[in-house]
C-alpha positions as CSV (number, residue, x, y, z in Angstrom):
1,X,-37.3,-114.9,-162.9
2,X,-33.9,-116.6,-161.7
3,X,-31.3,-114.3,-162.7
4,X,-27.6,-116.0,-163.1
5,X,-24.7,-114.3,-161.4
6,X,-20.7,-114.7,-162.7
7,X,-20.2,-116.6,-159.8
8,X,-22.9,-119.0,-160.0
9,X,-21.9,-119.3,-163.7
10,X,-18.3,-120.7,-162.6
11,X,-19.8,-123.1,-160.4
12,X,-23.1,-124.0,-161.5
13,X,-22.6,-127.5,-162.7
14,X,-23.5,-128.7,-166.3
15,X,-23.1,-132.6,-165.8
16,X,-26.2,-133.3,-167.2
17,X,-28.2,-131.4,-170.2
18,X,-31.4,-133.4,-170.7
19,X,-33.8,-132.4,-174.4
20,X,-37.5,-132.2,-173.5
21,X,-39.9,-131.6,-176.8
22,X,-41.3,-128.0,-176.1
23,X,-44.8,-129.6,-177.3
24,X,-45.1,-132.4,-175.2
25,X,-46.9,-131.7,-171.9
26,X,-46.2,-134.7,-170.2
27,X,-42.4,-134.8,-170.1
28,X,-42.7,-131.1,-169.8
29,X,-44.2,-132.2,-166.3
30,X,-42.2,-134.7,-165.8
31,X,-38.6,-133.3,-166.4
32,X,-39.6,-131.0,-163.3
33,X,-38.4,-134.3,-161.4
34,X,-35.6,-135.6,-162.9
35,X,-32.4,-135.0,-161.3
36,X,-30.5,-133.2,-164.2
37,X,-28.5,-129.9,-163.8
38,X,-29.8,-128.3,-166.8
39,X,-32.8,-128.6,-169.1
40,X,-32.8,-127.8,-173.3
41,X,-36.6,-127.2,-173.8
42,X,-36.1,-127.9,-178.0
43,X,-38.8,-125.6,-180.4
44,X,-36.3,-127.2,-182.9
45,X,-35.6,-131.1,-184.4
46,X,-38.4,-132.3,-181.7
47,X,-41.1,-130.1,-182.7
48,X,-43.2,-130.6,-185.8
49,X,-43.5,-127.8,-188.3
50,X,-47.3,-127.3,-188.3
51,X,-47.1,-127.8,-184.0
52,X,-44.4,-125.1,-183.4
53,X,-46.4,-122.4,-182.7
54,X,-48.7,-124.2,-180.4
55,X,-45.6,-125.2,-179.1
56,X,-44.3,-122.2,-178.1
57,X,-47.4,-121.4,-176.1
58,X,-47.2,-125.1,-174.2
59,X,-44.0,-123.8,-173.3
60,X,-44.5,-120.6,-171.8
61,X,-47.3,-121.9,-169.6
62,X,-44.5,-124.8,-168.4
63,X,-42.0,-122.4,-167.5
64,X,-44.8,-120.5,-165.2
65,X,-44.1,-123.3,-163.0
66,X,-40.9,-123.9,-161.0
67,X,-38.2,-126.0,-162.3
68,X,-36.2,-125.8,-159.0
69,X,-32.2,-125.2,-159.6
70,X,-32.2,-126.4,-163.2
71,X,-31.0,-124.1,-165.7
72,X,-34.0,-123.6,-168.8
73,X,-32.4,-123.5,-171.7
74,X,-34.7,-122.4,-175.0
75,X,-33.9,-124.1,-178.3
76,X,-34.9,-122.1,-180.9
77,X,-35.4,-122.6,-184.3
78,X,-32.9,-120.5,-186.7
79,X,-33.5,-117.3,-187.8
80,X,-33.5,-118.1,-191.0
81,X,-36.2,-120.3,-191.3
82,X,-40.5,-118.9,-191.0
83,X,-39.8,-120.1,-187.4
84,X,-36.8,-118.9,-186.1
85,X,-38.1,-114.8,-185.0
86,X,-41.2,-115.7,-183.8
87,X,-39.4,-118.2,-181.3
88,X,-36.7,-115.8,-180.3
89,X,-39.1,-113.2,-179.5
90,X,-41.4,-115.6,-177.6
91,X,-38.2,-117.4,-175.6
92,X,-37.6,-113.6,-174.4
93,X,-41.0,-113.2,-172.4
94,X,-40.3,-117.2,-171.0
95,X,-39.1,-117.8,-167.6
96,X,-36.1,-119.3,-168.9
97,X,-32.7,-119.1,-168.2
98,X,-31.1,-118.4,-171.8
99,X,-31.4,-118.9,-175.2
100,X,-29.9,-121.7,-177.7
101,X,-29.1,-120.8,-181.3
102,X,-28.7,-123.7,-184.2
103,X,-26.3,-124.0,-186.3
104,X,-24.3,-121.3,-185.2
105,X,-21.0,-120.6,-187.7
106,X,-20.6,-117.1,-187.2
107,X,-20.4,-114.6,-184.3
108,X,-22.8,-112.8,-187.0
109,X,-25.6,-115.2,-185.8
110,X,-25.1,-114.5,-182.1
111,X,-25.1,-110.6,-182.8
112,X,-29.1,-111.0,-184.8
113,X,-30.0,-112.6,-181.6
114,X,-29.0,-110.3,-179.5
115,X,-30.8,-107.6,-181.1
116,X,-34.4,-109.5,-180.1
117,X,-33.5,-111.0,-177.0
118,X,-31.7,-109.7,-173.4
119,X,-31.1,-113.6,-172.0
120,X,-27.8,-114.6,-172.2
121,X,-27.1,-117.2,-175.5
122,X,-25.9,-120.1,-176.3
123,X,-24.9,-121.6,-179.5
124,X,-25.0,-125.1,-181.1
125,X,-21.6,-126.1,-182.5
126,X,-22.2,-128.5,-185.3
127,X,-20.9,-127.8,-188.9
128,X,-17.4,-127.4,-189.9
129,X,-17.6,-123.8,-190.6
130,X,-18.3,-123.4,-186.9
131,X,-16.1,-125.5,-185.3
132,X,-13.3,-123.4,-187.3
133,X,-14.9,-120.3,-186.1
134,X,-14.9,-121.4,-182.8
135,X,-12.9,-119.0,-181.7
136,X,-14.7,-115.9,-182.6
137,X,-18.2,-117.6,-181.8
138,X,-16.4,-118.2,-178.0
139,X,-15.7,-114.8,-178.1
140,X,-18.9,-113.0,-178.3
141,X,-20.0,-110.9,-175.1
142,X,-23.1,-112.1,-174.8
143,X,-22.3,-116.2,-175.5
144,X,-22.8,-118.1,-172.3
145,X,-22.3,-122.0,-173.5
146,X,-21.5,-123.9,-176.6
147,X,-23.6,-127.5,-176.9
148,X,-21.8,-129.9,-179.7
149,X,-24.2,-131.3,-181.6
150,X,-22.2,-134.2,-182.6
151,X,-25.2,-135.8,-184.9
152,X,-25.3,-133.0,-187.6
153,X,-21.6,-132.6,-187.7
154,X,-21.4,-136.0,-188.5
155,X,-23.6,-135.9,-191.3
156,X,-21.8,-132.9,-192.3
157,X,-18.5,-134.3,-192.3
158,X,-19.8,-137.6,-194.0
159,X,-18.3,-139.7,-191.3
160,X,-18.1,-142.9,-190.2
161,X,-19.4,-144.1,-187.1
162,X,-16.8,-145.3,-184.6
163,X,-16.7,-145.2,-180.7
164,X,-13.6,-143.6,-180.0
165,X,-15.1,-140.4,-182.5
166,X,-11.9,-139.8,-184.2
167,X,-13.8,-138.1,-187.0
168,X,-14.8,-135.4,-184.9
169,X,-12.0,-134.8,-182.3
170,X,-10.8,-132.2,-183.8
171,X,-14.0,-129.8,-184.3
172,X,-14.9,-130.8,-180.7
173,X,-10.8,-129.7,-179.3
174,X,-11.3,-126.5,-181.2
175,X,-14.7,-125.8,-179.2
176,X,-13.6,-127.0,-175.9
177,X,-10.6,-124.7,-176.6
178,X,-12.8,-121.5,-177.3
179,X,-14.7,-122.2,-174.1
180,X,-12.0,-122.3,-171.7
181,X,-10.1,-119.2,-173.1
182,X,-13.1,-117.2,-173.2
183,X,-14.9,-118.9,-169.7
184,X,-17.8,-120.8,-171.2
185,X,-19.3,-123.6,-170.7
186,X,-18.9,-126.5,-172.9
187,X,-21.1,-129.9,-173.2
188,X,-21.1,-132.4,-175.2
189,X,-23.5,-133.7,-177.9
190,X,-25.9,-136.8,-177.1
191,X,-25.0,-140.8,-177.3
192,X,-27.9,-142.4,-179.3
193,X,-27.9,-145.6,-178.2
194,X,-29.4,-144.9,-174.5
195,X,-29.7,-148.4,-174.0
196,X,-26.2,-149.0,-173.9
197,X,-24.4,-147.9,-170.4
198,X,-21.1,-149.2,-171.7
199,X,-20.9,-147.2,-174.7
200,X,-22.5,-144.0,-172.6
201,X,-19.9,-144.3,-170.0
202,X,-16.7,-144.6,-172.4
203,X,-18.1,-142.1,-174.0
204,X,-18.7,-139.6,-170.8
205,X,-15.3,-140.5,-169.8
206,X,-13.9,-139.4,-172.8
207,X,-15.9,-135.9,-172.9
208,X,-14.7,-135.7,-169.3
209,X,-11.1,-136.0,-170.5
210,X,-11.3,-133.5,-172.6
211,X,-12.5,-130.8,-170.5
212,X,-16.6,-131.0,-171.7
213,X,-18.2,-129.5,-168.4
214,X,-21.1,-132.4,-169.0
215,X,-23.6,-134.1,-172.2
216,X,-26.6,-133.1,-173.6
217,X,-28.8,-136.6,-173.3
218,X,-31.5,-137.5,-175.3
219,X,-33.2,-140.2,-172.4
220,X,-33.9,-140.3,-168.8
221,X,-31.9,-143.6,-168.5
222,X,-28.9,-141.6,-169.0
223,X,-29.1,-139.8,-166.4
224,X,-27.6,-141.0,-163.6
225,X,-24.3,-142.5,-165.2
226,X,-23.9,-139.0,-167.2
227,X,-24.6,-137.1,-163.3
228,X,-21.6,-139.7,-161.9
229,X,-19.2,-139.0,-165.1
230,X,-18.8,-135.8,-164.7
231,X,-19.2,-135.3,-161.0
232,X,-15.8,-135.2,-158.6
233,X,-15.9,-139.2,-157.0
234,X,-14.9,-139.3,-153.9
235,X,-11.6,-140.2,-154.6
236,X,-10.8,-136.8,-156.3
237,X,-12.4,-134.9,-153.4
238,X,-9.8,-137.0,-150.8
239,X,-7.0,-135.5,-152.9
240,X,-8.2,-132.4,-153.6
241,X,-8.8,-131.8,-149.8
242,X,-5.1,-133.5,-148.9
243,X,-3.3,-131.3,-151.8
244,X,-4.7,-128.2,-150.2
245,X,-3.9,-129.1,-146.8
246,X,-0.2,-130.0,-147.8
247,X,0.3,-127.0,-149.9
248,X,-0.8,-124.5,-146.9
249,X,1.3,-127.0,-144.3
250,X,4.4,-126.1,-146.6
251,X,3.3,-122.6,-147.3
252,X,3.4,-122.2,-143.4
253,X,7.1,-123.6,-143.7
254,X,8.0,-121.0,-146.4
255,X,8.2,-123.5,-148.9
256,X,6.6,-123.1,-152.1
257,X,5.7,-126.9,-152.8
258,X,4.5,-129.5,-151.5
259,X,4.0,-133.9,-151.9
260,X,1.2,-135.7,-151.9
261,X,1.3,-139.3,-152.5
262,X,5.1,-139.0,-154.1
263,X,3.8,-136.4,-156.3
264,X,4.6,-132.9,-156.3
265,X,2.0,-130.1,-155.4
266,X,2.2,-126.9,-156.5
267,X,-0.3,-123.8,-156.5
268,X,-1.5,-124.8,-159.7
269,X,-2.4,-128.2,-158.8
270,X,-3.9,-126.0,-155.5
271,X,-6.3,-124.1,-158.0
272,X,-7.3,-127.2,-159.2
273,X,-8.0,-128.8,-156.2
274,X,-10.0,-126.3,-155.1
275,X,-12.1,-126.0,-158.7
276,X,-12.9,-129.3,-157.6
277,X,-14.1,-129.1,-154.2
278,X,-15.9,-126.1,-155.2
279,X,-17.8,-128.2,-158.0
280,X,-18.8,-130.5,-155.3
281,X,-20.4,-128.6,-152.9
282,X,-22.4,-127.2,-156.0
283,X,-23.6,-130.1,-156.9
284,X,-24.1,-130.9,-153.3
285,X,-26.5,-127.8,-152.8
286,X,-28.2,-128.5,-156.4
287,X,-29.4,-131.8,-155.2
288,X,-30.6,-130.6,-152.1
């Protein structure tokens, strides 16, 4: 079993978070092809009530197999419900990589977790009470990732559809918030129309903006323009490369700045630079 390090947290990438249906043994097969960075194997909304138990064994056999570099993710069903223990407690003997809680509003919820499982957690953000608790829910010890599930919490919020999400901004900037102060990884929730790259893309750009690390997708057809969205282009590497060189050129100087295209450079923009050329070669080495 593929245990994650804090390093390889920092730089694994999350560009691209694909749903498989934990009982369907063909796209179980054929997400092991599929050039995604991480995979949510859902016992949840996908899964049927009277299959979910057969599910869970489909599953397990799955996971027996390699998925290469891919990070498993198990989506549970809530503890709450007649499903929700006996998932948790099966996810824990998988091959996976960590665990995904619903409807997660309280760092309460992550602690019941923990008591049945040792894989690290990760919690769906997608009802106002959890977007304000996002905070304490970033928090908790054992919380790896937050996933926005941007569906339910606009249901919840009885809002209105519209393309630039203005509904939801706010509950997703609280999240995003939570995950960088506390070092988490962030994605965003899933664009429904997957035949529609235009809308996708806007949409992945605006994630991107934001600071989301990458989307949860609901299609293989999304894929590739969600991989490209949230990947350095090459472009950012040019400049990332350039800053870095200028900063140490004017380090060796005994200056404490540098310019770069008429724009200053300081260490900060040298951190950054380097976050990015780090990305890269991750994503680099999780292709290959």
């Amino acid at each position: 079993m593929r245990k994650e390090t804090q390093m390889d947290m920092a730089t694994r990438p999350f560009r691209s978070v694909l749903y498989i249906p934990a009982s369907k043994e063909r796209a179980l097969e054929k997400a092991r092809s599929m050039p995604v960075d991480a995979i949510i194997f859902d016992l949840e909304d996908a899964v049927a009530p009277e299959e979910k138990p057969a599910a869970r064994a489909t599953l397990a056999d799955a996971l027996k197999t390699s998925y290469g570099q891919r990070t498993r993710i198990v989506r549970i069903n809530a503890l709450d419900t007649e499903w929700g223990l006996d998932d948790a407690k099966a996810a824990t003997a998988m091959n996976c990589d960590a665990i995904l809680l619903p409807k997660v509003e309280t760092p309460a919820q992550l602690d019941r977790l923990a008591e049945i499982t040792d894989k690290p957690l990760w919690a769906m953000m997608e009802t106002p009470m959890g977007m304000l608790n996002a905070r304490d829910i970033g928090a908790h010890p054992r919380l790896q990732g937050m996933v926005m599930g941007t569906n339910d919490l606009a249901k919840e919020l009885n809002a209105r559809f519209r393309a630039d999400r203005l509904p939801m901004i706010t509950g997703l900037g609280l999240c995003v918030l939570a995950a960088k102060a506390f070092g988490k990884v962030v994605v965003d929730g899933v664009y429904n129309a997957f035949k529609d790259d235009d809308g996708l893309k806007a949409e992945c750009a605006q994630g991107r903006d934001m600071g989301m690390d990458g989307k949860t997708l609901i299609h293989p057809a999304q894929v590739d323009i969600t991989n490209a969205a949230f990947a350095p282009d090459e472009k950012e590497i040019d400049l990332a490369r350039r800053q870095i060189e200028a900063f140490e050129d004017a380090k060796a100087q005994g200056q404490g700045v540098a310019v770069v295209d008429g724009k200053i450079v300081e260490n900060l923009h040298v951190e950054t630079a380097k976050k990015t050329l780090a990305k890269a070669q991750a994503i680099a080495a999780l292709a290959g």
